[in-house]
Each structure stands twice: as structure tokens, then as C-alpha cells.
C-alpha positions as CSV (number, residue, x, y, z in Angstrom):
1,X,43.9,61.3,-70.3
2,X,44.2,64.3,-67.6
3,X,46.6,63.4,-65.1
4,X,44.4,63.7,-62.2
5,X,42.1,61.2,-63.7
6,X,45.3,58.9,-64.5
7,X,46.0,59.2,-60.7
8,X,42.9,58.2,-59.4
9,X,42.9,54.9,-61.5
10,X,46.3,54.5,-60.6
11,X,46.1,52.4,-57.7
12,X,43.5,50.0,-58.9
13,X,45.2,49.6,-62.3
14,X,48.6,48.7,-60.0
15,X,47.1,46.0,-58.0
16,X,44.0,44.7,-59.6
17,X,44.2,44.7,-63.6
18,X,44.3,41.1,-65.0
19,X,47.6,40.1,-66.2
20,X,48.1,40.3,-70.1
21,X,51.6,39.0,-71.8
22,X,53.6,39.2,-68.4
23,X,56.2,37.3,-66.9
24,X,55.6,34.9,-63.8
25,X,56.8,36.5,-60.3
26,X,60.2,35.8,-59.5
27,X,61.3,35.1,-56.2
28,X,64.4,36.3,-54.8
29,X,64.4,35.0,-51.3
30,X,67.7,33.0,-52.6
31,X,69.5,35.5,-54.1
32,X,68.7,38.0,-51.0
33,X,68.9,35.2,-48.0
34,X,72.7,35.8,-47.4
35,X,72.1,40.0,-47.6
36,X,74.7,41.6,-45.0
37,X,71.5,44.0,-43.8
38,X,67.9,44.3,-45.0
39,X,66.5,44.4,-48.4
40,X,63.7,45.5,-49.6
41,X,62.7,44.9,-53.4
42,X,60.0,46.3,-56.5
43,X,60.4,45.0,-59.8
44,X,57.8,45.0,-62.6
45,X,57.4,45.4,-66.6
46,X,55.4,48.0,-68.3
47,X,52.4,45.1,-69.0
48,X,49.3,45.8,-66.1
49,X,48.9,42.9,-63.8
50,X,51.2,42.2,-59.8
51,X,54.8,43.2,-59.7
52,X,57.0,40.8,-61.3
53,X,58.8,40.7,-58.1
54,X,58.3,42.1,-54.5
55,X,60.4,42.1,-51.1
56,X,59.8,43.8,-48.3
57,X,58.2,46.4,-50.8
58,X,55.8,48.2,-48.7
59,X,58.7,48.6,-45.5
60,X,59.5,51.9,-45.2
61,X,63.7,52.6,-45.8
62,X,66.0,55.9,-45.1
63,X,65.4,57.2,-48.9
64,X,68.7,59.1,-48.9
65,X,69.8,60.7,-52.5
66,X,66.8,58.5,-54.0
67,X,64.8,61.4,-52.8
68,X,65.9,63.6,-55.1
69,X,63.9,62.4,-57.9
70,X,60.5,64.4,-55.8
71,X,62.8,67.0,-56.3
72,X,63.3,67.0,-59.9
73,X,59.6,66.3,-60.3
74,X,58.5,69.0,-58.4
75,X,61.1,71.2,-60.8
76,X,59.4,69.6,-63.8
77,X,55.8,69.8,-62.5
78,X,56.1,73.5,-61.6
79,X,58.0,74.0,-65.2
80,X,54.3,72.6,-66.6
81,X,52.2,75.3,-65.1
82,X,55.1,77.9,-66.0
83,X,57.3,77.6,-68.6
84,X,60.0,79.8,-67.1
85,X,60.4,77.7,-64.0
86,X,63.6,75.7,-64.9
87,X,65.4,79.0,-65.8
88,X,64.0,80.4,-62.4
89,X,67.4,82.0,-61.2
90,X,68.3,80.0,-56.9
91,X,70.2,81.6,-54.9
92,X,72.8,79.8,-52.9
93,X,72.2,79.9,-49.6
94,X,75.6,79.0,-47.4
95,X,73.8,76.5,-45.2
96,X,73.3,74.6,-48.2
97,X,76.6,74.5,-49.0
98,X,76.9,70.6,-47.1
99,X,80.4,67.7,-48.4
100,X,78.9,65.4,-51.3
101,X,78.9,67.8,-53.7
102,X,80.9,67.6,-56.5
103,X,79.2,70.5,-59.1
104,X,78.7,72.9,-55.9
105,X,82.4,72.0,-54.4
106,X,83.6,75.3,-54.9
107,X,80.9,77.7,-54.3
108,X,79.9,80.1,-51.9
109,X,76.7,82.0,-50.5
110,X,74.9,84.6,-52.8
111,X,75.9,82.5,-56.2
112,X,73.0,82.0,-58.4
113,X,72.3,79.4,-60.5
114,X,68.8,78.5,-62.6
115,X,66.8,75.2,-61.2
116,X,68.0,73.4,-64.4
117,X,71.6,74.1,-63.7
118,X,71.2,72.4,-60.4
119,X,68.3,69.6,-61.4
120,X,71.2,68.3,-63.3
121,X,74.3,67.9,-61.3
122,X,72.0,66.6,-58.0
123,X,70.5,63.7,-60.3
124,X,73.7,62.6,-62.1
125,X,76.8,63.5,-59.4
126,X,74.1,63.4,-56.3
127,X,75.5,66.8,-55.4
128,X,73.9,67.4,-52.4
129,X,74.6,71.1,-51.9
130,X,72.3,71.3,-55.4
131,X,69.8,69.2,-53.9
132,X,69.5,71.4,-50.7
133,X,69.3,74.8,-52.4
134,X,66.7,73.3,-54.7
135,X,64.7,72.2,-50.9
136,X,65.0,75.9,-50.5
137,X,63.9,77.3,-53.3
138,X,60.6,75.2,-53.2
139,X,60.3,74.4,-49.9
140,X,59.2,71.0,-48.3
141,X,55.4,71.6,-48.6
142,X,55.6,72.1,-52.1
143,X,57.8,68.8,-52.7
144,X,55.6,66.7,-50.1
145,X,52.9,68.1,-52.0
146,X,54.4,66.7,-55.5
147,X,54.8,63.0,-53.4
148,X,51.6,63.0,-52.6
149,X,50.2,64.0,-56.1
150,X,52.1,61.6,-57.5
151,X,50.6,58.8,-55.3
152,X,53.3,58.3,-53.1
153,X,51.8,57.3,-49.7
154,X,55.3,55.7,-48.0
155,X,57.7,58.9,-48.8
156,X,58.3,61.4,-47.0
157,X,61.4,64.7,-47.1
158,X,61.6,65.7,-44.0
159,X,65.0,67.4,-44.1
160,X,68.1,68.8,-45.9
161,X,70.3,67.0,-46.5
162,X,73.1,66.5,-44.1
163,X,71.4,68.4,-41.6
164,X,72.9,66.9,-38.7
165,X,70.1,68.6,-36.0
166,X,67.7,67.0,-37.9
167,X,69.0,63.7,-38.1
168,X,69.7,63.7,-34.5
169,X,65.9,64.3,-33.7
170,X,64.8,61.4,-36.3
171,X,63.6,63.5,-39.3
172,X,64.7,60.9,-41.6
173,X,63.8,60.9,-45.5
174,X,61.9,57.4,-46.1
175,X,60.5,55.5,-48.9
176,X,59.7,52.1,-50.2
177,X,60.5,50.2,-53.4
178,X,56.6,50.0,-54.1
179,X,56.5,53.9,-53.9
180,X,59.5,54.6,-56.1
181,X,58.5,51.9,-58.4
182,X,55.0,53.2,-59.0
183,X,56.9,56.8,-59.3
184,X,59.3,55.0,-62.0
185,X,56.3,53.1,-63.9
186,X,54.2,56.2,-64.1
187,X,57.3,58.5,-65.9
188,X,58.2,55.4,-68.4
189,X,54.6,55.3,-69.0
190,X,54.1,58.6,-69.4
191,X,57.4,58.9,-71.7
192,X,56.6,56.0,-73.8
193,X,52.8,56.3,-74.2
194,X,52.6,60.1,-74.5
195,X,50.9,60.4,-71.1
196,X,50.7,63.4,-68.7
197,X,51.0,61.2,-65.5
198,X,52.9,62.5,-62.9
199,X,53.8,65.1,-64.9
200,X,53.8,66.2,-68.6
201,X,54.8,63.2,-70.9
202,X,57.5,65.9,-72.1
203,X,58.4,66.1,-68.9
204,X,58.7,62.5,-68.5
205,X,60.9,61.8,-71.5
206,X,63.5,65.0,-70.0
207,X,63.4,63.4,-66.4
208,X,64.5,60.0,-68.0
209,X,67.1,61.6,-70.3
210,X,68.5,63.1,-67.2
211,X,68.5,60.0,-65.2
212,X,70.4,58.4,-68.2
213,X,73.4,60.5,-67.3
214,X,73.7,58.6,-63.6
215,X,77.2,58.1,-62.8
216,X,76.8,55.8,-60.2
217,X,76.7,52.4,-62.0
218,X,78.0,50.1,-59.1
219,X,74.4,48.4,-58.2
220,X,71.5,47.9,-61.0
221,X,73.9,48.7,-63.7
222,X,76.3,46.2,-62.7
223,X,74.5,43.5,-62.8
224,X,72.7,44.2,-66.6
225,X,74.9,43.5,-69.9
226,X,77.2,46.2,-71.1
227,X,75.2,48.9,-73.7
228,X,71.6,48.7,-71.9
229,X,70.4,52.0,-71.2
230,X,69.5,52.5,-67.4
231,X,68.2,55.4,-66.5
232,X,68.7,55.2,-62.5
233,X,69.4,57.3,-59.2
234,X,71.6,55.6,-56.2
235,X,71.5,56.8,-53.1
236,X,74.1,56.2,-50.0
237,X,74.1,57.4,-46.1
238,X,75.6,54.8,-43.6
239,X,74.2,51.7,-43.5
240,X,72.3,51.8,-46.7
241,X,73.5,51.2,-50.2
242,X,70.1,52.6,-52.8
243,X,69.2,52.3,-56.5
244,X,66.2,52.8,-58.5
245,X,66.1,52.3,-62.1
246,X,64.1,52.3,-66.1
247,X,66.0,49.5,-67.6
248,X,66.3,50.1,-71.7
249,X,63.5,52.9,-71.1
250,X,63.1,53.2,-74.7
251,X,63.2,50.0,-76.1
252,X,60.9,47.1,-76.5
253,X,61.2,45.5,-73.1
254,X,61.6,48.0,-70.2
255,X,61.4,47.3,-66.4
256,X,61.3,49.1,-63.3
257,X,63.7,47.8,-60.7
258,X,63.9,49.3,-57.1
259,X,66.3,47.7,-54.4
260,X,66.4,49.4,-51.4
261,X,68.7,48.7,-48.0
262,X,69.2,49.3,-44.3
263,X,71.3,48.1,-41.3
264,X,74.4,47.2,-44.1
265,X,77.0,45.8,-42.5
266,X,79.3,44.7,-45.9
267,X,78.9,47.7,-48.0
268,X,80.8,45.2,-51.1
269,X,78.8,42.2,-50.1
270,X,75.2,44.4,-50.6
271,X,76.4,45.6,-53.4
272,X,77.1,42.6,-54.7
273,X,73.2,41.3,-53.8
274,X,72.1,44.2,-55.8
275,X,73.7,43.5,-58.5
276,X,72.7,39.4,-58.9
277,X,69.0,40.8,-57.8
278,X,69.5,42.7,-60.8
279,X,70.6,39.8,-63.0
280,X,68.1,37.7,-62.1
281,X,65.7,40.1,-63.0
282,X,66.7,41.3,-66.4
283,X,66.8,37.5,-67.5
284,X,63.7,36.7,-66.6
285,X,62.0,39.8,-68.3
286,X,64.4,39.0,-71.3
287,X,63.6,35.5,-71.1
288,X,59.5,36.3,-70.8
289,X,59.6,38.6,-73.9
């Protein structure tokens, strides 16, 4: 199927197909009634049919490093229409160089490193100095661009980040769990059913391989038994704690979990939430199987 074809049935097939071998809706109104801030929650199998569980999941919330999986699929999509584009050589530009970035700690204006080099290091250490260059190199039309391609109708990159000026003025990055769960759905579906959805299913399987190398695992990973694979991104500015996830992407059983926050005011308490919202929902899809 050609991926613009996929796109347009997208929506109808995410909100109208009849439900086939798929667990009940959970609800989570328990688990998330004592939250220190607001939650908002997507969870749903890879069988067609509602969301196996939904909160607050069309409410638009500060995106913060979640973002940067647009900006590995944009990497990924351009790589499709030429195969040079991830060894495409970035110049560092020193007002990228922003704190929160482990890989790009140490560097300086002028360096060059290729897109792949820096695709890496912003999806598994969040480096945000990576991320920013990146922003640079393809510019914020051509990432919106990839958001809305890829369906995304809540999500928006509006800024670099740590740009202070533009926080100031309200530029904020948003999203909400329905938009990074339909982006999550449509790469595992892609991966595992040799798709070209958002992108190339190649593409896919890369993207998830890269996401498996997360090293934030306080959130969704904590609350799912040790030696599933997740493949997730987190994300963290004040008053938000993030994390999107493909739970055991390649095995029998996977899920897409989002959980996203605002207004936080017990960053161990949320975390915490996350973590049981997590529980709860890899029993039941275990349970359901």
C-alpha cells in the first residue's frame, strides 16, 4: 500500500473499524485521581477497533523532548527520497549549543557531524544541542510538514529548544497522547507488517531500534517487568514529566502507551502514576492475549 493511500484511511481505520480480538477499555480514572498535576493518557494494541484506554487524549500538552521523534522522522523520511541524507554532513551552529546535552557537551561552533551521528544521541541521551542543530539543518517547515504528513493534527515545533525568547512569547512545542500514539501505531505497524506508513517500513524498523536504546527508563519502563523491550522517548521541562512508548515492539503482543503531563507539582509522585498507569496497562493487554 502507498503511504499516502495508508494516510488517508488512517483516520477512519483509528476511530471506526469494528473491534476484532481486542481487549475491553480500561479505565484509569483510579490509578490517575490522586495525580500531583494533569494527565493526559493513549493506550492501544496493534488490533483495529477504540483505544484500549484514553485520558485527556485529545488535550493539547508542552511536548518537550517527545518532539524529537518528528525530528527523527523527518531525518528518516528525507533519507527515503535520498539515500545520502543520514550521512548529510550538519554543521554546528553555536546557538545550538544549549545545557542538556550530554553527546554535544563539549563541542563548539563550526564542528560537523552527519544527521545520523546526531539522530542518535538526541533520541537515546535527549541531547538537546543535537536536536537543535538537526531543527537547523531542516528547518521547522520541513519538520511541521513531516507532522502533518504523518497525520498529526495536535503537534506542533514551534521553537528550539531552550530558546528562552521564545518561550517567553509562548512558542511552546505541544502535542497529545492521541497524536503520538497514532504516530507510534503507524511505525510498529509499519515495522511489523512491512508497511510504508509514515515512512519506509525500513525506516520504521531503524526508528524503533533506535528508540530501544532510550536511557531514560524511570516512567513506562518502570512500571513493565524486567527484559520487555520498550522502545520509548521521555521528555522533561518544568512541570511536566513525558513518555511515549512500543512495548515488546517485536513480539506477539505489542502496545502503544503515551502518558503525557502538565502543571506537576511532585515530580516522584507523577512518576510514580506513570509507572502504575503503566502496570495496569501491560496486565490487561497480557491478560487479554
Amino acid at each position: 500500500m502507498k503511504r499516502a493511500t495508508f494516510l488517508s484511511l488512517a483516520a477512519s481505520i483509528w476511530a471506526a473499524m469494528p473491534v476484532r480480538v481486542r481487549a475491553q477499555q480500561l479505565d484509569l480514572s483510579s490509578t490517575i485521581a490522586d495525580a500531583p498535576g494533569v494527565v493526559g493518557v493513549f493506550a492501544r494494541t496493534m488490533a483495529p477497533g477504540p483505544a484500549l484506554a484514553a485520558y485527556n487524549a485529545h488535550v493539547p500538552f508542552p511536548a518537550a523532548s517527545v518532539i524529537k521523534l518528528l525530528i527523527m522522522l523527518t531525518g528518516f523520511r528525507a533519507h527515503d527520497q535520498n539515500p545520502h541524507a543520514l550521512s548529510a554532513p550538519v554543521t554546528i551552529r553555536a546557538s545550538d549549543l544549549v545545557g542538556g546535552s550530554p553527546f554535544l557537551a563539549n563541542a563548539t561552533g563550526g564542528e560537523h557531524f552527519t544527521v545520523m551521528q546526531l539522530l542518535v544521541p538526541m533520541i537515546q541521551l535527549s541531547d538537546n544541542s543535537a536536536a537543535n542543530a538537526l531543527i537547523s539543518h531542516f528547518g521547522f517547515a520541513r519538520i511541521n510538514e513531516t507532522v502533518h504528513a504523518a497525520g498529526l493534527r495536535r503537534t506542533h515545533l514551534r521553537r528550539h529548544f531552550l530558546d528562552y525568547s521564545a518561550i517567553v512569547h509562548h512558542h511552546e512545542n505541544v502535542t497529545t497522547p492521541a497524536d503520538m500514539g497514532m504516530l507510534l501505531y503507524q511505525i510498529e505497524r509499519g515495522s511489523r507488517e512491512g508497511l510504508d506508513t509514515v515512512t519506509s517500513s525500513q525506516a520504521c524498523r531503524q526508528m524503533i531500534e533506535i528508540m530501544l536504546g532510550q536511557t531514560d527508563r524511570d516512567k513506562i519502563p518502570a512500571g513493565i517487568p524486567a527484559g520487555v523491550p520498550i522502545a520509548n522517548k521521555t521528555g522533561e521541562v518544568d512541570g511536566v514529566r513525558n513518555d511515549v512508548a512500543i512495548v515488546d515492539p517485536f513480539g506477539d503482543t505489542p502496545f502503544v502507551l503515551c502518558v503525557l503531563t502538565k502543571y506537576v507539582t511532585n515530580y516522584a509522585s507523577v512518576l510514580r502514576t506513570i509507572s502504575a498507569i503503566s502496570n495496569d496497562v501491560y496486565r490487561r493487554v497480557r491478560e487479554s492475549a
